[in-house]
N, C-alpha and C positions, 0 to 999 in steps of 0.2 A: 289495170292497177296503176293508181297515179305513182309517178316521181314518188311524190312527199312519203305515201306510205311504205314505198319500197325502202327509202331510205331508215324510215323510222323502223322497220324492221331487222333489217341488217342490222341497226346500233343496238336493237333491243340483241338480235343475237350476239353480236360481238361481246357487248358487254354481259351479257347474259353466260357465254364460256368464262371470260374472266373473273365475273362474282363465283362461278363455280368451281373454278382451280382454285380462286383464293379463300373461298368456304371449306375445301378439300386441305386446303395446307395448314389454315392457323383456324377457323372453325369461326362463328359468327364473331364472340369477343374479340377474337386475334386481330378481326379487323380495324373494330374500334379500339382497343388498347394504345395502341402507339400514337394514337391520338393525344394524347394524355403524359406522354414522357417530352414532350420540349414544347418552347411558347410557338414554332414556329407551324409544328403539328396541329398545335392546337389553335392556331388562327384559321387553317385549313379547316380543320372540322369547324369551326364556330360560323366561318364561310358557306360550307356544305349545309349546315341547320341554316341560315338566313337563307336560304337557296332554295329549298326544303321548304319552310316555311309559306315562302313567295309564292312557290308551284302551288300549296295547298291552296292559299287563298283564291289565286288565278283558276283554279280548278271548281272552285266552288261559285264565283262570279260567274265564271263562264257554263257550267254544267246550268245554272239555273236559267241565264240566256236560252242555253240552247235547249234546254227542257233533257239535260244528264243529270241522273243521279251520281253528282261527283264524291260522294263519300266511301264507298269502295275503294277507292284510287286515291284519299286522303288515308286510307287507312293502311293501302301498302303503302303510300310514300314516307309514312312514320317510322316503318319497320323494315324496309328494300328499298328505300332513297328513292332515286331514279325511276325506278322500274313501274312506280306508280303513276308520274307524272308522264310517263315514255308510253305505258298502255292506255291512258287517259286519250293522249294525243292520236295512239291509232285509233280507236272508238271514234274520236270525233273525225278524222278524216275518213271513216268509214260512213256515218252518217251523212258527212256531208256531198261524199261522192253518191249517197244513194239519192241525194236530191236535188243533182243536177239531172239534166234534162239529155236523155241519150241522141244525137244527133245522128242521123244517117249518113 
């Protein structure tokens, strides 16, 4: 298992516990809510969608490079932010480790 992926995993758990506690305490809305009560909030959220967005496109560029169907993983990143573009990124470091060449 390379570096990359290990690390891409660990972030997918870590943050994968804390979307969980914080879907536990204020429930999907709760999150996005407070987005919404000050300009300063809401620059953040307006950040996190250009972010969002980016990934999308970079997901779809590149999925067709590499021959992925990136629309799966545009479709969580609409609805779970991160978690789409985070498992996008293991798939491709999955494939790509499958074709490299194993040395002895």
């Amino acid at each position: 298992m390379s570096a990359r992926l290990l690390l891409l995993i660990v972030v997918i758990g870590l943050f994968g516990a804390l979307s969980a506690v914080a879907l536990m305490d204020v429930g999907y809305l709760g999150i996005i809510e407070p987005h919404f009560q000050s300009w300063g909030a809401g620059q953040v959220f307006a950040d996190l969608v250009i972010l969002g967005v980016l990934g999308c496109v970079w997901m779809v560029a590149d999925g067709r490079a590499r021959g992925i169907n990136p629309w799966p993983f545009v479709v969580v990143t609409l609805f779970a932010g991160s978690f789409g573009v985070l498992f996008y990124l293991v798939l491709r470091e999955l494939r790509s480790g499958a074709s490299k060449p194993v040395s002895a």
